[in-house]
matplotlib code that plots the C-alpha trace (Angstrom):
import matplotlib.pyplot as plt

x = [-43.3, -40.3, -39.2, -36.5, -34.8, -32.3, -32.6, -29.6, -31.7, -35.0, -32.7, -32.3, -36.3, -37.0, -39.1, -42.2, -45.7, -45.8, -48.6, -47.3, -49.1, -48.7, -51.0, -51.7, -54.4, -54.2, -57.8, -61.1, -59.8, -55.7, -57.0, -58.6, -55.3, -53.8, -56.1, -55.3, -51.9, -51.7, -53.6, -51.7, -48.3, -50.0, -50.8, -47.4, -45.8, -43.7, -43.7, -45.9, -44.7, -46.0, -43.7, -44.5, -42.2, -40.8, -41.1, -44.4, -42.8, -44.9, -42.9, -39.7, -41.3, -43.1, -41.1, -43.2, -46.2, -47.7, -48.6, -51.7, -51.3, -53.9, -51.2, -47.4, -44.8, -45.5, -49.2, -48.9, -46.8, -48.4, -52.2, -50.0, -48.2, -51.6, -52.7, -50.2, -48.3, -44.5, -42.3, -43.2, -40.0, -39.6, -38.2, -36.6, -38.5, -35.3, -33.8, -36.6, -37.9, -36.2, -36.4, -39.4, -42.2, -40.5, -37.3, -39.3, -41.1, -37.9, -34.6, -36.3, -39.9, -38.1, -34.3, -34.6, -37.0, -37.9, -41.1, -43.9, -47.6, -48.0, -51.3, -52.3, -55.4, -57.5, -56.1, -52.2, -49.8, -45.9, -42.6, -41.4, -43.6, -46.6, -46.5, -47.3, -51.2, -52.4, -53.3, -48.9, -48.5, -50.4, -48.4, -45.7, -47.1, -47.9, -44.6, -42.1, -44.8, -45.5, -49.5, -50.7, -53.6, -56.2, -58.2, -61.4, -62.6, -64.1, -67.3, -69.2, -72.4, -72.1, -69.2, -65.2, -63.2, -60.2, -57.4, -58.6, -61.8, -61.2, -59.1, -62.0, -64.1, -61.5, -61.3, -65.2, -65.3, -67.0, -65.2, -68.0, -68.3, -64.5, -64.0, -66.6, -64.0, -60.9, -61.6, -60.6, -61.7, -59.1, -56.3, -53.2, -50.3, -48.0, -45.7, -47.5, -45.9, -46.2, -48.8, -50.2, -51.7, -55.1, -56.8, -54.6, -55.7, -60.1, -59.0, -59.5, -56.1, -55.6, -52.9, -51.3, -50.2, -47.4, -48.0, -45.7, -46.7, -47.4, -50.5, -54.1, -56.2, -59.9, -62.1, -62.1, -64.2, -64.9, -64.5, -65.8, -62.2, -60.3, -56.6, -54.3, -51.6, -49.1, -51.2, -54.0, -57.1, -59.2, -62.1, -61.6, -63.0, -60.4, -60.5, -58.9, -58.4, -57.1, -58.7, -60.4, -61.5, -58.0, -57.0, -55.3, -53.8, -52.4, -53.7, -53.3, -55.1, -55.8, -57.3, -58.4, -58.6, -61.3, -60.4, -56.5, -54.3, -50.0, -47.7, -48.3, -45.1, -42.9, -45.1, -46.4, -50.2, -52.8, -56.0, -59.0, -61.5, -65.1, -67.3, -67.8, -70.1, -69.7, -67.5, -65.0, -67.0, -65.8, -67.2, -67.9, -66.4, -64.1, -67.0, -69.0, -66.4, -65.9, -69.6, -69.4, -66.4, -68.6, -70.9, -69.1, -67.4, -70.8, -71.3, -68.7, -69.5, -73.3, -71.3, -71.4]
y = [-6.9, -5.7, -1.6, 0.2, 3.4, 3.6, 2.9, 0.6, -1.8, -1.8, -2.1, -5.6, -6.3, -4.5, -4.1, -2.7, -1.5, 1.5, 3.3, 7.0, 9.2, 10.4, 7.2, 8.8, 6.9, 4.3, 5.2, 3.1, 5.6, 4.5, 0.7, 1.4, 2.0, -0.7, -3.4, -1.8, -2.3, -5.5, -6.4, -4.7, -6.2, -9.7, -8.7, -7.8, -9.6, -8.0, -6.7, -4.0, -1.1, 2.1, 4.7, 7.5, 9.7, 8.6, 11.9, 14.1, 17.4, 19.7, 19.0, 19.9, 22.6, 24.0, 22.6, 24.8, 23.7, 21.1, 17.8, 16.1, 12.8, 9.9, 7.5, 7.1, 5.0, 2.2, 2.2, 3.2, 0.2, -2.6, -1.7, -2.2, -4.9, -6.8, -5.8, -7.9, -5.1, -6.6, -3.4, -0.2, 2.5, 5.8, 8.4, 11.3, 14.5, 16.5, 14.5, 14.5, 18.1, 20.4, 17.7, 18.6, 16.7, 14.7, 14.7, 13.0, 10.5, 9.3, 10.1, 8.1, 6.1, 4.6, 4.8, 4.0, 1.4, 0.5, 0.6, -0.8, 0.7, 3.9, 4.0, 6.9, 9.1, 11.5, 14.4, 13.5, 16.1, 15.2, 17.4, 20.5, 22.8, 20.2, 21.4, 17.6, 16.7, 13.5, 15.1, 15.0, 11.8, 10.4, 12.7, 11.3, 7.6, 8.4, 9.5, 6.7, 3.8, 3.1, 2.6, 4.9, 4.0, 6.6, 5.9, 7.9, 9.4, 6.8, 8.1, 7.5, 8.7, 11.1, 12.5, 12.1, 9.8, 11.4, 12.2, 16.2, 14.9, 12.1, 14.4, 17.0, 13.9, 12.9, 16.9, 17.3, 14.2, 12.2, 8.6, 6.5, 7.7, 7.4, 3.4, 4.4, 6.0, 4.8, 1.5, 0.4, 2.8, 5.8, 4.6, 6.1, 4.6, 6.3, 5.2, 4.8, 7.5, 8.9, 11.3, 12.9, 9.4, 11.8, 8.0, 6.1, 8.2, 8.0, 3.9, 4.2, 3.8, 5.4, 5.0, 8.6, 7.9, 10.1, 10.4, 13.3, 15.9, 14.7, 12.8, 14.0, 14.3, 13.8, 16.8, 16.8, 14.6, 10.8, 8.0, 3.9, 2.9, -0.6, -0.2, -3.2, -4.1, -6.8, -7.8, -8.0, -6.3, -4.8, -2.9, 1.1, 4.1, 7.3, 10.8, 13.6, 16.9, 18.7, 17.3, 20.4, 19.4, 18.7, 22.0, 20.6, 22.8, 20.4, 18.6, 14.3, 11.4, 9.2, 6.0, 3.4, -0.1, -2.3, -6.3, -5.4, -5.9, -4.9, -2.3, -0.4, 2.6, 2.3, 0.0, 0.9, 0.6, 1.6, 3.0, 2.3, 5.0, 4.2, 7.0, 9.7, 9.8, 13.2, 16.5, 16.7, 18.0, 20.8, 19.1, 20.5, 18.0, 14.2, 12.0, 13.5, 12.5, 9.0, 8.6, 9.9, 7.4, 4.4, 5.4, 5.7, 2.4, 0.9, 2.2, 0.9, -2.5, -2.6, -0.9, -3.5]
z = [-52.4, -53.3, -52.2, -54.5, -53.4, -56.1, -59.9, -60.2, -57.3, -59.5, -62.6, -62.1, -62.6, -65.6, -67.7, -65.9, -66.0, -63.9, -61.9, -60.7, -57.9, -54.5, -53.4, -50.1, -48.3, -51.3, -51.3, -53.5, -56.3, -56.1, -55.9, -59.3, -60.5, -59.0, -60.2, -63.9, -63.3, -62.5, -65.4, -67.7, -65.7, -66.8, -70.0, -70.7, -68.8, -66.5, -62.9, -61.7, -60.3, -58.2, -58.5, -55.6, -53.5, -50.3, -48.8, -49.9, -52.3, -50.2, -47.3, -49.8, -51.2, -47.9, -45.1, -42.4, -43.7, -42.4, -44.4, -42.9, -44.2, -44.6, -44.3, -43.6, -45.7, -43.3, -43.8, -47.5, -48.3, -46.3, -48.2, -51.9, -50.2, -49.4, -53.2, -54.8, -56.1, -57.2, -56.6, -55.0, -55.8, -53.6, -55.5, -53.8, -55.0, -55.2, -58.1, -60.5, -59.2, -62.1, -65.3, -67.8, -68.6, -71.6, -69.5, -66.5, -68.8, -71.3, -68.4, -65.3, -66.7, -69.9, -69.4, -66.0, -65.6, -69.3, -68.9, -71.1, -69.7, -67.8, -65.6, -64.0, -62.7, -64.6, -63.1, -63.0, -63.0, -63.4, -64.8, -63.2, -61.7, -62.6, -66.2, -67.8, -67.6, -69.1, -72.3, -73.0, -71.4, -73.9, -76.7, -74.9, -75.2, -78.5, -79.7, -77.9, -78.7, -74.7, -73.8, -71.5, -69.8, -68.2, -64.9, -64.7, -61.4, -59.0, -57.6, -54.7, -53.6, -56.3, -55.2, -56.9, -55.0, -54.2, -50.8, -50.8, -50.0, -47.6, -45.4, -44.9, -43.9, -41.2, -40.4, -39.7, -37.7, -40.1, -39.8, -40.1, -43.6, -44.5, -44.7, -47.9, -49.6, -48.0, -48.8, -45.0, -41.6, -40.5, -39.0, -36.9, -35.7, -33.3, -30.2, -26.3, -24.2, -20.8, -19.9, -17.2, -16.0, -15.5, -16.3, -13.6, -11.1, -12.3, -12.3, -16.1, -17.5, -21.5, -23.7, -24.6, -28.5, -30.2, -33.6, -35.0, -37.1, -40.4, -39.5, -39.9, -36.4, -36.4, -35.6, -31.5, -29.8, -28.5, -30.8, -31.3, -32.1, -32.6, -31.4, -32.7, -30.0, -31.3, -34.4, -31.8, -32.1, -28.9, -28.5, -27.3, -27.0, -27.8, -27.0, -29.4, -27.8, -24.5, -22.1, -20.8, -17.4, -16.4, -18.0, -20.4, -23.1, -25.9, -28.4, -27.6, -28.8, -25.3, -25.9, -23.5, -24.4, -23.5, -21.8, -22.2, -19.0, -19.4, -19.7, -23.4, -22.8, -25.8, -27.9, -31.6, -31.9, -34.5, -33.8, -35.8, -36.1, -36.4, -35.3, -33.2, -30.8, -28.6, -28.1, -25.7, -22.9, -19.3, -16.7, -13.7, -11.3, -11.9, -11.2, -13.7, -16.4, -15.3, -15.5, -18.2, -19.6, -18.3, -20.4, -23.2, -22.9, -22.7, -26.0, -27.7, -26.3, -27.8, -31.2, -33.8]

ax = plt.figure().add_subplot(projection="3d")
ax.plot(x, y, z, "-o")
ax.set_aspect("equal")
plt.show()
C-alpha cells in the first residue's frame, strides 16, 4: 500500500475509486466500505483509495480538547494495509477546511485525483463547516456523471456500528465486547519507560507504557491482555490506573508480561485488551497485592 501526502505524489496513479472518512478504528462498519471499494476499484478498473486526514480536524479545530482515538496513523494504516487497499492519501485539514461542498468534491476528488466512484457511509458529512450530507454528494454525482455509492449502517446486536460507540465500550470497560465491533480486540501501542519500579521491588516486574495523549484508556481496572514485543506475542495481565496502594496519583497503564525475560526500556509494544476482570483495589498492606497479582496471573493463564 502505497501513502500520499501531496496530490502531485498520488497524481501519478490516477484515476481512482475513492472511499472518504475519518476511518478511526477502521471498525466492522469502515471494512464495509472498504470491501465496496475494492470492488468498485475492480470494476472500474483503477486503484482504490481511502482518502482520510492525517491529523483528526478536532484537534485543529479544538486543540485543547482532547481526541481519544481508537487508533493512531500507525495502527490505522497497517489494518487498510492488510485489506488490500492500493493508496491511502492524508490530507491536511487546513487546506480543504474553508472550500464548499461542490468546491471539495470537483477542486480535490475530481481535479485532483480524477476520480471515477465515491464510497462513503450513510451519515457522511464533507465541505466547510460539514454542510454536504450524502443527499448532495449524490446531486453532486448526479450532476458531473461520477457513481456514488452509499454504505448503510452495519449493525450488530441490534445496535449501529459506528467509532462513537466503540469508544464508550472501551470507556466503561467493556473490551471483551469491542473485538465485536472492532473487528480485532483494543489495542494500544506506546513506548516502555521508567517508572517507579513499584513491581521490581514485589519481584513482579511491569512494563510502564507511554502512550501520549491522544489515545483512549480503558475504564480503570485489571485486564487479560496480549502485549506484542518484536512481532512477538506474550501472555499479560495490565493494570490501568494510579496504583493506589502505592499512592500513586497519575494515571499509567503497567503491564506485566507473562514467560518474557530482557530489558523492554525504550521498545514500542502493543497491548491487546481482552477483558477486565477487577478494579484497581487500596490494599491494606504489599503482600496482599502480590497475592493478589498471583492470582491474577493465574487467571490469565486458564483465559482462553
Amino acid at each position: 500500500m502505497r501513502i500520499f501526502y501531496t496530490y502531485e505524489q498520488a497524481s501519478e496513479h490516477k484515476p481512482y475509486c475513492i472511499a472518504l472518512g475519518s476511518f478511526d478504528g477502521v471498525h466492522v462498519g469502515h471494512q464495509k466500505l472498504i470491501e465496496r471499494l475494492k470492488y468498485n476499484a475492480s470494476l472500474f478498473e483503477c486503484a482504490s483509495m481511502i482518502y482520510t486526514f492525517g491529523v483528526h480536524p478536532r484537534k485543529i479545530l479544538k486543540p485543547g480538547k482532547p481526541l481519544h482515538m481508537i487508533t493512531n496513523n500507525s495502527q490505522r494504516t497497517e489494518i487498510m494495509r492488510k485489506k488490500g487497499v492500493d493508496v491511502l492519501f492524508l490530507e491536511s485539514f487546513e487546506q480543504v477546511m474553508n472550500l464548499d461542498a461542490e468546491q471539495f468534491f470537483h477542486d480535490i476528488i475530481l481535479e485532483k485525483f480524477h476520480a471515477k466512484c465515491i464510497i462513503v457511509g450513510y451519515n457522511f458529512r464533507f465541505g466547510r463547516k460539514n454542510e454536504g450530507d450524502v443527499d448532495k454528494l449524490l446531486e453532486l454525482g448526479n450532476k458531473y456523471d461520477i457513481k456514488i455509492e452509499i454504505v448503510p449502517p452495519v449493525v450488530v446486536n441490534d445496535e449501529v456500528v459506528s467509532s462513537t460507540l466503540i469508544r464508550h465500550m472501551i470507556k466503561d470497560g467493556r473490551l471483551d465486547e469491542v473485538p465485536l465491533y472492532l473487528g480485532k480486540p483494543y489495542s494500544i501501542q506506546g513506548n516502555v519507560v521508567h517508572g517507579k519500579k513499584n513491581g521490581l521491588a514485589m519481584g513482579i516486574r511491569t512494563a510502564n507504557i507511554e502512550t501520549g495523549t491522544e489515545a483512549i484508556m480503558p475504564q480503570k481496572g485489571v485486564y487479560i491482555t496480549d502485549t506484542e514485543i518484536d512481532g512477538k506475542m506474550y501472555k499479560s495481565i495490565t493494570n490501568v490506573g494510579v496504583n493506589p496502594t502505592f499512592q500513586g496519583e497519575k494515571l499509567s497503564i503497567e503491564t506485566h508480561v507473562l514467560d518474557f525475560e530482557g530489558d523492554l526500556y525504550g521498545k514500542a509494544i502493543e497491548v491487546y485488551f481482552y477483558k477486565r476482570i477487577r478494579d484497581e483495589i487500596l490494599f491494606d498492606n504489599i503482600d496482599s497485592l502480590i497475592r493478589q497479582i498471583k492470582s491474577d496471573i493465574q487467571t490469565r493463564l486458564e483465559y482462553i
